[in-house]
Every structure is written in structure tokens, then in C-alpha cells.
Backbone as CSV, one residue per row, in Angstrom:
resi,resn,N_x,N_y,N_z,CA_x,CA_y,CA_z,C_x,C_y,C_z
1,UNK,208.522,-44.879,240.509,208.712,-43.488,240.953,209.096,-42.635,239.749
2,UNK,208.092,-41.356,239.556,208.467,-40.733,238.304,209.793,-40.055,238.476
3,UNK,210.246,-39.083,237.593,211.441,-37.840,237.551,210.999,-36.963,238.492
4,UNK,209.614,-36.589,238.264,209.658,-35.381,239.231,209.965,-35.683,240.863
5,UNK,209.002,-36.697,241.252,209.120,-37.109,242.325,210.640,-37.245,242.974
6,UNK,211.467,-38.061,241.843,212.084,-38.122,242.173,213.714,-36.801,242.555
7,UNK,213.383,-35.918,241.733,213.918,-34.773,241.942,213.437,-33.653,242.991
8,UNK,212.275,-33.967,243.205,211.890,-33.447,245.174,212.419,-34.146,245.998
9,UNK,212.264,-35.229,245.615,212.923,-35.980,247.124,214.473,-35.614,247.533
10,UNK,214.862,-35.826,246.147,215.931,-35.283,246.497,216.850,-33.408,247.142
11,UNK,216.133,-33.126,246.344,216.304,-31.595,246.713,215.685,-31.249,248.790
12,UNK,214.727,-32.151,249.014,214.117,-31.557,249.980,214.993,-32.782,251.194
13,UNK,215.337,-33.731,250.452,215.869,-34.765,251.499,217.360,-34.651,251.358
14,UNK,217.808,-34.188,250.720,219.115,-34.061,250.629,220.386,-33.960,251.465
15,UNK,219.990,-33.441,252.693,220.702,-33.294,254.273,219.911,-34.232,255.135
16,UNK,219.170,-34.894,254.746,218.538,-35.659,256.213,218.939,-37.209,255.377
17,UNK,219.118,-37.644,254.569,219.315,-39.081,254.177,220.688,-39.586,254.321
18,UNK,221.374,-40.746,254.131,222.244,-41.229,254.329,223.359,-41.175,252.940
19,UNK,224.442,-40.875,252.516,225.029,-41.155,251.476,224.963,-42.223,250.547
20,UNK,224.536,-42.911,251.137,224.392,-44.487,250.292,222.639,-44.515,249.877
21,UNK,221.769,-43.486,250.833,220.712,-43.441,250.068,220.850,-42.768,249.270
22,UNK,221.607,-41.491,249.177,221.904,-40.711,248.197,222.296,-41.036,247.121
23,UNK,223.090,-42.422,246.769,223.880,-42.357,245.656,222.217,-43.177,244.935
24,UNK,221.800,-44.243,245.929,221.043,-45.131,245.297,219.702,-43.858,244.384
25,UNK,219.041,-43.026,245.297,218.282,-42.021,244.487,219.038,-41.179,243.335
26,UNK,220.607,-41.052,243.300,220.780,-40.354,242.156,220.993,-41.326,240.875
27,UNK,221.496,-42.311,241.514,221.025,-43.425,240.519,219.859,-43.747,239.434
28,UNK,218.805,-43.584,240.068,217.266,-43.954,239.395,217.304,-42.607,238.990
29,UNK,217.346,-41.377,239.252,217.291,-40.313,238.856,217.999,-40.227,237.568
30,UNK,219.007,-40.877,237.008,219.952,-40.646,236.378,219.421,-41.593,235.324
31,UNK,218.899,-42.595,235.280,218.150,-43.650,234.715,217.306,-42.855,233.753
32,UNK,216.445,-42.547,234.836,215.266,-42.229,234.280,215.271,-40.762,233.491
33,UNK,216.267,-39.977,233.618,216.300,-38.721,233.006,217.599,-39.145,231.729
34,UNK,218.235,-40.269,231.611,218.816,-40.810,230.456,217.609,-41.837,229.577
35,UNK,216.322,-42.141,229.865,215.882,-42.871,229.370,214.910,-41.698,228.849
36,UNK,214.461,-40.612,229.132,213.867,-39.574,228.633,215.142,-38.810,227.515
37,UNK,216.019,-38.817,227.738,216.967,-37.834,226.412,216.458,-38.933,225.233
38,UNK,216.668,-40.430,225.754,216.997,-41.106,224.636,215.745,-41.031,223.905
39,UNK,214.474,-40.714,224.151,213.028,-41.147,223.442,213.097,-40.268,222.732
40,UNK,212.758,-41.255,221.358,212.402,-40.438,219.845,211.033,-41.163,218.997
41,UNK,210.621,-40.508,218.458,209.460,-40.607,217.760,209.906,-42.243,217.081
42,UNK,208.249,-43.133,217.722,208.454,-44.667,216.715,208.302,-44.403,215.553
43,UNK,208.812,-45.701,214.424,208.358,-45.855,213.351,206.821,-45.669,212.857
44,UNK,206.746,-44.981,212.213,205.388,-45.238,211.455,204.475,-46.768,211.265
45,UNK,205.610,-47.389,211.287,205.065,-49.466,211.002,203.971,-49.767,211.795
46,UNK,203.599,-50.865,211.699,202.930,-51.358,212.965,204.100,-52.360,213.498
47,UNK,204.218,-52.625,215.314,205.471,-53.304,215.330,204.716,-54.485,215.725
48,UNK,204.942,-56.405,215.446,204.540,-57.157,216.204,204.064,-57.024,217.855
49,UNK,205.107,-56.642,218.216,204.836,-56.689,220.042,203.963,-55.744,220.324
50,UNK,203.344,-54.506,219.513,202.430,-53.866,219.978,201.007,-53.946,219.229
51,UNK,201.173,-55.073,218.142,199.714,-55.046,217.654,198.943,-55.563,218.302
52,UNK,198.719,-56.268,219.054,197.778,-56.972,219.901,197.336,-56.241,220.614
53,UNK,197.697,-54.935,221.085,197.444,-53.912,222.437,196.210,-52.916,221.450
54,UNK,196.310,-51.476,222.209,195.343,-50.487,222.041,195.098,-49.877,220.478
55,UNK,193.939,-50.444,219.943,194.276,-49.832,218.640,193.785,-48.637,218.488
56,UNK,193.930,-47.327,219.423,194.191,-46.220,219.204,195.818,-46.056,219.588
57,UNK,196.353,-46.426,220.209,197.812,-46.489,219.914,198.228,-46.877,218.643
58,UNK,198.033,-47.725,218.149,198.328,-47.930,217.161,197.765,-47.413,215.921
59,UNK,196.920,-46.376,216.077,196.398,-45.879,214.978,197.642,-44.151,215.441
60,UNK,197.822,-43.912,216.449,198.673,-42.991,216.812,200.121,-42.938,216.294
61,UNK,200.798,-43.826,216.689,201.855,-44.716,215.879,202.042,-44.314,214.549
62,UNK,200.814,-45.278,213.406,200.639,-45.404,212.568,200.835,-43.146,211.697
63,UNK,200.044,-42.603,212.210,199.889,-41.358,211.816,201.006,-40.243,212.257
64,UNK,201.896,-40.974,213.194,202.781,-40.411,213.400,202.447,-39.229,214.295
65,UNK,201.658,-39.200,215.180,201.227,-38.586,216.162,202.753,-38.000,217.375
66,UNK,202.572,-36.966,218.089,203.469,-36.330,218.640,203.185,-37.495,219.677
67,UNK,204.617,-37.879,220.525,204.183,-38.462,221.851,204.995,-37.471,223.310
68,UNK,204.745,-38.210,224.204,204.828,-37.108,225.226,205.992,-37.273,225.540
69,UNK,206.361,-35.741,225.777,207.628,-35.221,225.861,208.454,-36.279,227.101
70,UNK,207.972,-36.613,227.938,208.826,-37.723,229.277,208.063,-38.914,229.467
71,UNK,208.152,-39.793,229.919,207.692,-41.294,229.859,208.116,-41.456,231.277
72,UNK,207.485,-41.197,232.111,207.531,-41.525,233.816,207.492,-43.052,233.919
73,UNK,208.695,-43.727,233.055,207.930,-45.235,233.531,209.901,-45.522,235.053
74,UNK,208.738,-46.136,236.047,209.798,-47.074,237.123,210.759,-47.011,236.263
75,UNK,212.373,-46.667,237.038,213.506,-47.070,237.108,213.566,-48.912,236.909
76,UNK,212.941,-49.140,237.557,213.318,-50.606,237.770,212.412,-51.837,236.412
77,UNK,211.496,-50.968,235.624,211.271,-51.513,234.562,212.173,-51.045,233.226
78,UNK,212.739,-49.716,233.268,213.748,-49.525,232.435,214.981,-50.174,232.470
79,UNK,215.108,-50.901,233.629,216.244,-51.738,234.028,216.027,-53.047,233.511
80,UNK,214.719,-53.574,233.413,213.721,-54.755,233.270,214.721,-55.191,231.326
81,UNK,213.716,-53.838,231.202,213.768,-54.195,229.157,215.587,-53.953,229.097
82,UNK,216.457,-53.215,229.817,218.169,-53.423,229.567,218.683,-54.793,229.512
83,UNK,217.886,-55.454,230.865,218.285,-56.848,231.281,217.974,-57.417,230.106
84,UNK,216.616,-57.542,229.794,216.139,-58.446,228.725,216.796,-58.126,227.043
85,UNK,217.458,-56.972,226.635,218.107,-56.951,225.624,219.387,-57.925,225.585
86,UNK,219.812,-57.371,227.005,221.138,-58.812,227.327,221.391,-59.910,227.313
87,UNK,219.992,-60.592,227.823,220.094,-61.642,227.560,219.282,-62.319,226.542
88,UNK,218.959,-61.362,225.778,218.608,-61.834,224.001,219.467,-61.798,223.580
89,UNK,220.613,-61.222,223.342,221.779,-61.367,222.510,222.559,-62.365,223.411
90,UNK,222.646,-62.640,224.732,223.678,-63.924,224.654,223.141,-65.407,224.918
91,UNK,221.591,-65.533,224.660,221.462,-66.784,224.944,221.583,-66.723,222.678
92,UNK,221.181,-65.402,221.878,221.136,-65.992,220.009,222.983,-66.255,220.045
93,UNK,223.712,-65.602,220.878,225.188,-66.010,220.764,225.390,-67.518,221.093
94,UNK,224.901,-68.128,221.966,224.697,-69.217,222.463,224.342,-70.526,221.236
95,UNK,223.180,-69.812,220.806,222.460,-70.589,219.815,223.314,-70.805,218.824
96,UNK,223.946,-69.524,217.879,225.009,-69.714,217.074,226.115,-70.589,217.285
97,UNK,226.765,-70.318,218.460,228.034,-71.364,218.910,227.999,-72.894,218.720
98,UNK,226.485,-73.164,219.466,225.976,-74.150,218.663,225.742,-74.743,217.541
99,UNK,225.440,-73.757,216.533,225.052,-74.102,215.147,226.572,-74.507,214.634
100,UNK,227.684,-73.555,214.946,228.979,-73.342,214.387,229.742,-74.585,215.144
101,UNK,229.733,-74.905,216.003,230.674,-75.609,216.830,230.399,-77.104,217.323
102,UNK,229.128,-77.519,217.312,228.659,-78.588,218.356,227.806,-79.348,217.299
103,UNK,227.636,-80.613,217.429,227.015,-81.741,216.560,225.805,-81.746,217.452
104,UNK,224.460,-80.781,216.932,223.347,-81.140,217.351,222.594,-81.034,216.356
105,UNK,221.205,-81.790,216.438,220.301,-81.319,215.064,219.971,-80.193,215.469
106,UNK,220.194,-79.286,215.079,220.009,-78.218,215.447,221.136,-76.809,214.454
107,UNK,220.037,-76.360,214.019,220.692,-74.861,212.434,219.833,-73.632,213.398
108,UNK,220.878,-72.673,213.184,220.693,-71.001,212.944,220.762,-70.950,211.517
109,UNK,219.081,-70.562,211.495,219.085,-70.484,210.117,219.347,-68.650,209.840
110,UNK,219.731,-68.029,209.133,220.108,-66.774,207.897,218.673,-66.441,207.913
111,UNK,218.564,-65.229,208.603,217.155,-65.035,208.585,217.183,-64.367,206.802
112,UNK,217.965,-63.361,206.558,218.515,-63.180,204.727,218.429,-64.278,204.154
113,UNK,219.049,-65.461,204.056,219.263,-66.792,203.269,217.510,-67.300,203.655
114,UNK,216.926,-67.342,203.970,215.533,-67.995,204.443,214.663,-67.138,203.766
115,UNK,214.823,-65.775,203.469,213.535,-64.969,202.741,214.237,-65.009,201.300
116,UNK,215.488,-64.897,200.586,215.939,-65.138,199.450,215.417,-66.641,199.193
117,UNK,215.573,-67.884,199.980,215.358,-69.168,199.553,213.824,-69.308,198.945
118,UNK,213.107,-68.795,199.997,211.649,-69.152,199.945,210.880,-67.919,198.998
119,UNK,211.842,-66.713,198.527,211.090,-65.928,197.684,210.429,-65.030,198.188
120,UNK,210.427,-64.651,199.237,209.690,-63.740,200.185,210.290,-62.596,199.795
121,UNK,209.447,-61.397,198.853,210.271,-60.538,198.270,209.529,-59.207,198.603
122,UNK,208.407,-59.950,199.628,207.692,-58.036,200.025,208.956,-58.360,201.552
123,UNK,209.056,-59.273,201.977,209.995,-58.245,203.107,211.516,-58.353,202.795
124,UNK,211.411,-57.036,203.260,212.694,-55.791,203.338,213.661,-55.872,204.009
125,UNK,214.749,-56.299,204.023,215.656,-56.432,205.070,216.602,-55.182,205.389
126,UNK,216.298,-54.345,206.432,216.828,-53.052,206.475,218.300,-52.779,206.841
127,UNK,218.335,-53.978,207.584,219.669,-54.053,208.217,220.181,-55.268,209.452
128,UNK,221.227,-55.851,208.952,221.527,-57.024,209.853,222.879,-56.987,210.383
129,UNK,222.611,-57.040,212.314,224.384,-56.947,212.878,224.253,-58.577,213.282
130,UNK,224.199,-59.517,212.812,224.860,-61.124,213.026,223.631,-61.540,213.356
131,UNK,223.184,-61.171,214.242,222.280,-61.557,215.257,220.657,-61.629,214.976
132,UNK,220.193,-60.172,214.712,218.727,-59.637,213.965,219.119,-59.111,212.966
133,UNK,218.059,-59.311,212.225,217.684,-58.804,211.287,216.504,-57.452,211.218
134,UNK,216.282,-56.523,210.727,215.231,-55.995,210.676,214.588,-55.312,209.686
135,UNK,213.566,-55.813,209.681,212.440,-56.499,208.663,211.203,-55.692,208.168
136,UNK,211.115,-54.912,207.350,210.086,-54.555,206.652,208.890,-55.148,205.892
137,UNK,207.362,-56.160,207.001,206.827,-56.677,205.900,205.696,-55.483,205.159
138,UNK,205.973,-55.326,203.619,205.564,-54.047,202.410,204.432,-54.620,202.558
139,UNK,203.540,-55.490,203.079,202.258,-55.605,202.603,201.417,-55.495,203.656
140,UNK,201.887,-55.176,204.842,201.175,-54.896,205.764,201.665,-53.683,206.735
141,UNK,202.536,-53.235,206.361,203.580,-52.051,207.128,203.984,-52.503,208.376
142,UNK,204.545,-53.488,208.274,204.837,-54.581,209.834,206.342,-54.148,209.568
143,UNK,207.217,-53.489,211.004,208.499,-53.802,210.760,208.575,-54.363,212.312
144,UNK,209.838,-55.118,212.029,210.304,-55.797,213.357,211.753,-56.123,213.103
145,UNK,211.961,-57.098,214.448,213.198,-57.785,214.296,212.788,-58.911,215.200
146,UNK,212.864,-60.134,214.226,212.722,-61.513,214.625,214.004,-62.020,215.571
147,UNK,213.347,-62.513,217.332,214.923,-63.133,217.502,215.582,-64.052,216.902
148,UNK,214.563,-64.671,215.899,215.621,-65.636,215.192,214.989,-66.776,214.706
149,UNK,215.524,-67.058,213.377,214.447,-68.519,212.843,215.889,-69.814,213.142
150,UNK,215.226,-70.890,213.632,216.120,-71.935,214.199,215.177,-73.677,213.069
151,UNK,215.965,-74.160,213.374,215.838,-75.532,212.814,216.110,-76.675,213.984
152,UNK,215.300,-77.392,214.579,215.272,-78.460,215.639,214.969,-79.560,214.491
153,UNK,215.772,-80.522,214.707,215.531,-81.864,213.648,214.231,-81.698,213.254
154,UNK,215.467,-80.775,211.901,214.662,-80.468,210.367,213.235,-79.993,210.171
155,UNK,213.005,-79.440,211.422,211.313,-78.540,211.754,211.624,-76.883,211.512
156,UNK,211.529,-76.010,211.093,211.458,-74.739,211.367,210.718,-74.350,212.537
157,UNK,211.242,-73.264,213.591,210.624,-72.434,213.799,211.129,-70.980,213.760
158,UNK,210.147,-70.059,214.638,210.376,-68.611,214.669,210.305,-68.905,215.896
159,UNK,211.519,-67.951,216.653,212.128,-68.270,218.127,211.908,-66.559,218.413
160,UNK,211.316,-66.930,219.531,210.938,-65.474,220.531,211.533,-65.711,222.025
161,UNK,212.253,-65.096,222.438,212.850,-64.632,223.446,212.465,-64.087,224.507
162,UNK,211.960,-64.337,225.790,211.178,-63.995,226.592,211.668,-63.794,228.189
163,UNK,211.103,-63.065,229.318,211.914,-63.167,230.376,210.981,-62.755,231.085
164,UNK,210.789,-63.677,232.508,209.923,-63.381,233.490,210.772,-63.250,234.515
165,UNK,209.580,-62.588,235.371,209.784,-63.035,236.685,209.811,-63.889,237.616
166,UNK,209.922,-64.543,238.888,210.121,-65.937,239.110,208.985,-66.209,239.507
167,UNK,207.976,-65.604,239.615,206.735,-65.688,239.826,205.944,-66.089,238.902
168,UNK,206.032,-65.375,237.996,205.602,-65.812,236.166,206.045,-66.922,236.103
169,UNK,207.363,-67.058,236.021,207.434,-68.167,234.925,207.393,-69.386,236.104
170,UNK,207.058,-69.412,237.619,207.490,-71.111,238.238,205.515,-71.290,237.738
171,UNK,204.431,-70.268,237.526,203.463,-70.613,236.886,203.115,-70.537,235.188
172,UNK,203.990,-70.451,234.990,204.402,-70.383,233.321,203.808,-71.686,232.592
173,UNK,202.651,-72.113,231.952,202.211,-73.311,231.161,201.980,-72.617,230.054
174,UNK,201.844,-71.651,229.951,201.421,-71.280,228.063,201.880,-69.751,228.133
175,UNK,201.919,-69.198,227.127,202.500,-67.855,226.681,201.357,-66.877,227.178
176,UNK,202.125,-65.731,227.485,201.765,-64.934,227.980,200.544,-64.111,226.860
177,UNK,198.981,-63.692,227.098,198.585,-63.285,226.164,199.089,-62.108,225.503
178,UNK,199.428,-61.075,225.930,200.517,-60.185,225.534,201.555,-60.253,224.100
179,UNK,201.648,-61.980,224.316,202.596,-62.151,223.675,202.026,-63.084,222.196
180,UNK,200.900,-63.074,222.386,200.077,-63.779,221.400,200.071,-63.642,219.897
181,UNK,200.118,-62.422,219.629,199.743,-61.449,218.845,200.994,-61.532,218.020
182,UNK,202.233,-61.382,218.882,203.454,-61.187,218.085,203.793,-62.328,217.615
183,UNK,203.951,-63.237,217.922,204.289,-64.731,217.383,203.118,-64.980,216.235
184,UNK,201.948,-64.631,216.087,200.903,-64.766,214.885,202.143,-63.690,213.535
185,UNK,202.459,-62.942,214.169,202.824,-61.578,213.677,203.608,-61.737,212.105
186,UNK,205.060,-62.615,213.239,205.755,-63.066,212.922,205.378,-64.525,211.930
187,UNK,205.226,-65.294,211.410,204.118,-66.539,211.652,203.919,-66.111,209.853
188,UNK,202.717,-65.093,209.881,201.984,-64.189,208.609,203.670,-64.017,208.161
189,UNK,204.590,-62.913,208.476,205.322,-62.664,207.723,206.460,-63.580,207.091
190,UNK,206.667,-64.736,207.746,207.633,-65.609,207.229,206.466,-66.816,206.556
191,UNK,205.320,-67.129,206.880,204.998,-68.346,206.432,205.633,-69.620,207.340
192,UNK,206.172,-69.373,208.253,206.620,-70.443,209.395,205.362,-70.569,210.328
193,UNK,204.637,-71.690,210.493,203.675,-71.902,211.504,204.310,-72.160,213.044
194,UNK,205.049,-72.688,213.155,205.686,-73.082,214.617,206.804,-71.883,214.964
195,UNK,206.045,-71.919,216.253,206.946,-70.734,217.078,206.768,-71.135,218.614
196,UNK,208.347,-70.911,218.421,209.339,-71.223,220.119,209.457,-70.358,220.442
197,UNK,208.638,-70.278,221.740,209.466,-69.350,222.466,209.654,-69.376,223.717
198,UNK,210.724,-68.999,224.553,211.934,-69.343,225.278,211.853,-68.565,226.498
199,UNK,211.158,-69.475,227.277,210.961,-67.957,228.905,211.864,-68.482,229.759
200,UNK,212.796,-66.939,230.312,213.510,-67.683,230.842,213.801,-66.657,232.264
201,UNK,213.752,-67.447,233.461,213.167,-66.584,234.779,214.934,-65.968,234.980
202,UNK,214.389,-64.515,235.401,215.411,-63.259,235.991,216.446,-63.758,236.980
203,UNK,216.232,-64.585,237.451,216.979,-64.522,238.826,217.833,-65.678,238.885
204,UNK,217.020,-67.181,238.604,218.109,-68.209,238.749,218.621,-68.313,236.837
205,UNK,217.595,-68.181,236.118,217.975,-68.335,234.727,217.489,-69.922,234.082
206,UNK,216.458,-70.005,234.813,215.801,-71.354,234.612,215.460,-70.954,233.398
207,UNK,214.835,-72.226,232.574,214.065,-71.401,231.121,212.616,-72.738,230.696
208,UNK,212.118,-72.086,230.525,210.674,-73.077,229.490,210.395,-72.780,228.359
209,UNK,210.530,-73.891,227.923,210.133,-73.190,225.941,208.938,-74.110,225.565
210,UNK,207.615,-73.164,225.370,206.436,-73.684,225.288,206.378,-73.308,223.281
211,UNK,205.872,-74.460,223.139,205.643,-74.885,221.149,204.433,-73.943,221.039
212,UNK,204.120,-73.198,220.254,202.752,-73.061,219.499,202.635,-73.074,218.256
213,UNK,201.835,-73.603,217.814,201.607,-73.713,216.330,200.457,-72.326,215.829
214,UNK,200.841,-71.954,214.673,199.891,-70.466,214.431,198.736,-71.363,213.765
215,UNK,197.503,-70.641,213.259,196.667,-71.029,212.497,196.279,-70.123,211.188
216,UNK,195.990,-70.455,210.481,195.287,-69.400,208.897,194.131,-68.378,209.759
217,UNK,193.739,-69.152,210.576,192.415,-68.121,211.173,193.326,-67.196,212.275
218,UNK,194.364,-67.641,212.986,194.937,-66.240,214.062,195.920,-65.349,212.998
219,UNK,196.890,-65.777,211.632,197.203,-64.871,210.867,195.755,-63.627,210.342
220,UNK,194.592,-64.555,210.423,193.674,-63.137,209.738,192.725,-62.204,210.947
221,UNK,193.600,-62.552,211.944,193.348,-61.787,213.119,193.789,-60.205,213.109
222,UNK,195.606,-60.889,212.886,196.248,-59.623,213.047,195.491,-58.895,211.495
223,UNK,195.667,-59.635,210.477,195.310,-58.733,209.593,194.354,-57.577,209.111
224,UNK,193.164,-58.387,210.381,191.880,-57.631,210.239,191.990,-56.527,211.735
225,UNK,193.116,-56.498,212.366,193.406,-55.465,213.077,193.813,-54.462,212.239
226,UNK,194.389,-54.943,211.737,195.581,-53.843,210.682,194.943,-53.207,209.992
227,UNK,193.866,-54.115,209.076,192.555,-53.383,208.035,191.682,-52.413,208.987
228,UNK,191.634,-52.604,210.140,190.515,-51.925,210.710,190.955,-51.144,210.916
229,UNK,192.578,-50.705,211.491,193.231,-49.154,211.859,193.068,-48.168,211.000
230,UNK,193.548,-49.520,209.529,194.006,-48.320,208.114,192.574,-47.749,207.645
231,UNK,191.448,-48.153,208.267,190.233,-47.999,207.694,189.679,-46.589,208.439
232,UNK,190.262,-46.727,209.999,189.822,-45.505,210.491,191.034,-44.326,210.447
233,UNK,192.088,-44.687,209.577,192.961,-43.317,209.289,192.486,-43.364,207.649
234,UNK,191.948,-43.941,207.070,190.837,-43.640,205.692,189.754,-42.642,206.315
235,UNK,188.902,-42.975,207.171,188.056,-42.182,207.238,188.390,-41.412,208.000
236,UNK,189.316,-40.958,208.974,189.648,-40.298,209.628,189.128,-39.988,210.977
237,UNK,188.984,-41.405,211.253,188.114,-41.214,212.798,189.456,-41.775,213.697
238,UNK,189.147,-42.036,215.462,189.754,-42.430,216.064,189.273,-43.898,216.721
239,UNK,189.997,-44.467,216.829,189.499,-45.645,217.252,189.223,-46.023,218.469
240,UNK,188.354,-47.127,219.137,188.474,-47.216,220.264,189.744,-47.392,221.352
241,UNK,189.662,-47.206,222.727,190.790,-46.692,223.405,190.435,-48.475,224.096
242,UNK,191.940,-48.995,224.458,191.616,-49.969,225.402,192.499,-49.356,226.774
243,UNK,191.791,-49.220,227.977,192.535,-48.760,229.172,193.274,-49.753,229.649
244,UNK,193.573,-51.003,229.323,194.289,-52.140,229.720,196.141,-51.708,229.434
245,UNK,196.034,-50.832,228.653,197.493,-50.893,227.659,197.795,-49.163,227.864
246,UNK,197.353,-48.690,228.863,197.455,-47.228,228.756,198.656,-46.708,229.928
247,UNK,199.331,-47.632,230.854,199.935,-47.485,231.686,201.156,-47.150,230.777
248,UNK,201.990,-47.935,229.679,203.393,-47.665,228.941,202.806,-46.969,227.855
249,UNK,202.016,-45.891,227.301,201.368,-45.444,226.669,202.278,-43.937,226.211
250,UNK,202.604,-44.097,225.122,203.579,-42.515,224.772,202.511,-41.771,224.340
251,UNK,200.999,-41.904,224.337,200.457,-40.740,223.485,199.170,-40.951,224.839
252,UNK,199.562,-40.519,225.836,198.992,-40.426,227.059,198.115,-38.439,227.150
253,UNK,198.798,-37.335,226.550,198.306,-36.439,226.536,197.389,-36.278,225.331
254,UNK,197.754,-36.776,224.379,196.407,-36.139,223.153,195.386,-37.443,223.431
255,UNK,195.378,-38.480,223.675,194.306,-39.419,223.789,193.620,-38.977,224.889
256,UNK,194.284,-38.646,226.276,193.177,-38.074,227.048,192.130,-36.789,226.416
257,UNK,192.220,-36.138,225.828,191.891,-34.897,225.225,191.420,-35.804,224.153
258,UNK,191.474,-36.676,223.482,190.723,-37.765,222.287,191.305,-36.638,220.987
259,UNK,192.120,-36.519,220.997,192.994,-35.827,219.876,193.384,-36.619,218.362
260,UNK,192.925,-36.126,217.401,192.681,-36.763,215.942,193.962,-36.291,215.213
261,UNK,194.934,-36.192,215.659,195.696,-35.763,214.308,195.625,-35.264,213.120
262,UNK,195.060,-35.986,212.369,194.221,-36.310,210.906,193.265,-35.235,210.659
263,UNK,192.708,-34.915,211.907,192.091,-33.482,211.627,192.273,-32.348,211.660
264,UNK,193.762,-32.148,212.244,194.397,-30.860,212.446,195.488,-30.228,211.500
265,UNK,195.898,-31.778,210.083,196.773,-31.469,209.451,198.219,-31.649,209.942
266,UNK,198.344,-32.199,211.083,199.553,-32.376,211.747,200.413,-34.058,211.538
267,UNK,199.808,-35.109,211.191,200.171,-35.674,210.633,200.641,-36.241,208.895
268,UNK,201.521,-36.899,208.748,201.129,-37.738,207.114,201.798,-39.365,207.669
269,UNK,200.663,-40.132,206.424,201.760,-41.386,206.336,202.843,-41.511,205.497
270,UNK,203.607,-42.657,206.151,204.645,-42.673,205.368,204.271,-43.838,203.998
């Protein structure tokens, strides 16, 4: 249910509903018009979790394109990604306690100490509170924040953090394609081939952690996404639109209108 909607209903239902429906609609109302103050223009980067999607979004992104002033997305998916920040930080708290406290094979590795060790000197470490890190890779304009590189008897991986629904995950055998893209992402920028990642259902808190190993051929996937964006903000065209990825879409008004930035002088890169 968008803002507007939801600010008719209220205005016009306002004497005929019950108080307790009342509080519950000013609730989502309140959500969703705090989740609109908070939206500010993305990074310029390309981010893992969205390269795999529309690469006219991401050529939008990339150019720093205006996005739309409100984001009508459900109350109850803005609630979705709150939940799921939560319990990324307390299952990597978890992980740590472990590393610090408990005799398992098992290291939290320094995502800092791991790019100093191995020499990894195009990425950037912008800033780290215990937990993430976040990561500038300079050779591809990739920024992110890895949930975390871990050590299972003496294997590396890159650990991704995931959360379904109980529906998803009681059919959960392999990663979500969605999620494909970012684990390659990640993968290219550390030079770690194995990546965990950790689904773990909303409701009872069950979890599955399915292995994938990356390949040299899915790192030059993302890359030749990346070449192909920077190629059409070289020539200054727009790229194709995928309608699959257009529902959470911040540049929903100039793409309908097929709006170029690049040609109006309204963008630069960074």
C-alpha cells in the first residue's frame, strides 16, 4: 500500500474505523513517510547486490541520475530489509563470540588484515564499525560491504547473509538467482572462490548454508556487465531496460520517458 493511498484512507475513514485500526494505519503511514525523508541519492559505484539486475539501472546509478522523489514500496517490505539488517549484525556478533571465546576450527577473519596480508591494494577500505567493512574495489568502481570473510578448518570463505521466507527457504536447495551475481561480485574482489551463504527463515530462525564455489568464467561475467555499462555511458546511449527489476526501481520516472542524462548535461562521473 503506497503513501498516498494510504493517507486517503485515512482522512476519509477516519470516524468509521476502529482505534486499533487506526493506530495500525498510522503506523505504516509513519513507516513509509520515514522511509521517504530518509532516501538520498546512491553512490555512483556499481553495488554487488544490484549488478546482476537492470543494466539501465545501473547505468542510471552509475551517471548519477536524479531518482524519484518517493519510493511507494509496502510497509511490510521496509520492515522486511529492518528485520534483515538485525539479524546480520547478530548472527556476525555470534560469529565473533565464537572466534573470541569457543574452541572451534573456525576464524573471523579482519576483513583489513586479509586485504593488507594478500596485497590487495586497489581496494579501499572506507570505513569499518567491528563488524563491515566498506569497500571500494578502484578497478571496477564496485563498492560494498562484505558480511564477512570466515575460515572453516583452514578453507576461506566470503559469507553472505541471507533471509527468507518460510516458504523460500523449507524449498531452499541452491541460492537464490538474485543472489548470484553478488557472491561472483564479491569472489572477483577478494580473490576468495568459496562463498557461504547463510539463509535463514523469518519466523522459526531455521538456517541453510548452501557452498558455492565461483569460477574465472562467472568473475568475467560481472566484468563484462560492467564493460558494457561503461561502454554505453562512453558512447552515451541508454541501455537496455529489463522489466523483471522495475518494481524496487528509484529511476521509475525518467526511464519511463527513456531519459539519457548524458544528453542533457545533467549528469558527471565520479
Amino acid at each position: 500500500m503506497g503513501l498516498d493511498t494510504l493517507v486517503k484512507k485515512l482522512n476519509t475513514r477516519s470516524k468509521e474505523i476502529t482505534d486499533g485500526e487506526y493506530l495500525i494505519n498510522i503506523l505504516d503511514e509513519a513507516l513509509t513517510k520515514r522511509n521517504n525523508e530518509n532516501l538520498r541519492k546512491p553512490s555512483q559505484y556499481y553495488s554487488p547486490s544490484s549488478i546482476g539486475g537492470c543494466p539501465r539501472q545501473l547505468f542510471y546509478k552509475r551517471v548519477g541520475a536524479e531518482i524519484d522523489k518517493t519510493q511507494n514500496i509496502e510497509p511490510k517490505n521496509i520492515l522486511k530489509g529492518e528485520t534483515g539488517t538485525d539479524r546480520h549484525e547478530r548472527i556476525q556478533q555470534l560469529l565473533i563470540y565464537i572466534n573470541d571465546k569457543l574452541d572451534y576450527k573456525f576464524e573471523w577473519v579482519d576483513v583489513r588484515e586479509f586485504i593488507k596480508d594478500n596485497e590487495l591494494d586497489y581496494l579501499d577500505v572506507i570505513s569499518y564499525d567491528g563488524l563491515e567493512a566498506l569497500i571500494v574495489d578502484t578497478r571496477y568502481n564496485i563498492r560494498f560491504r562484505v558480511d564477512g570473510i570466515i575460515k572453516i578448518k583452514d578453507k576461506f570463505y566470503l559469507l553472505e547473509i541471507k533471509t527468507d521466507d518460510t516458504f523460500r527457504w523449507q524449498n531452499r536447495t541452491s541460492i537464490s538467482p538474485y543472489h548470484v551475481m553478488q557472491g561472483i561480485s564479491y569472489s572477483l574482489s577478494f580473490g576468495i572462490d568459496r562463498v557461504m551463504y547463510l539463509y535463514e527463515e523469518r519466523n522459526n530462525y531455521q538456517k541453510k548454508a548452501i557452498k558455492v564455489i565461483e569460477s574465472e568464467k562467472d568473475k568475467e561475467k560481472v566484468i563484462n556487465k560492467i564493460n558494457k555499462v561503461e561502454q554505453h555511458i562512453e558512447e552515451e546511449t541508454l541501455p537496455e531496460k529489463d522489466l523483471k527489476s522495475c518494481r524496487f526501481c528509484m529511476y521509475k520516472t525518467i526511464c519511463k520517458k527513456d531519459h539519457n542524462p548524458l544528453k542533457g548535461g545533467q549528469s558527471e562521473l565520479i
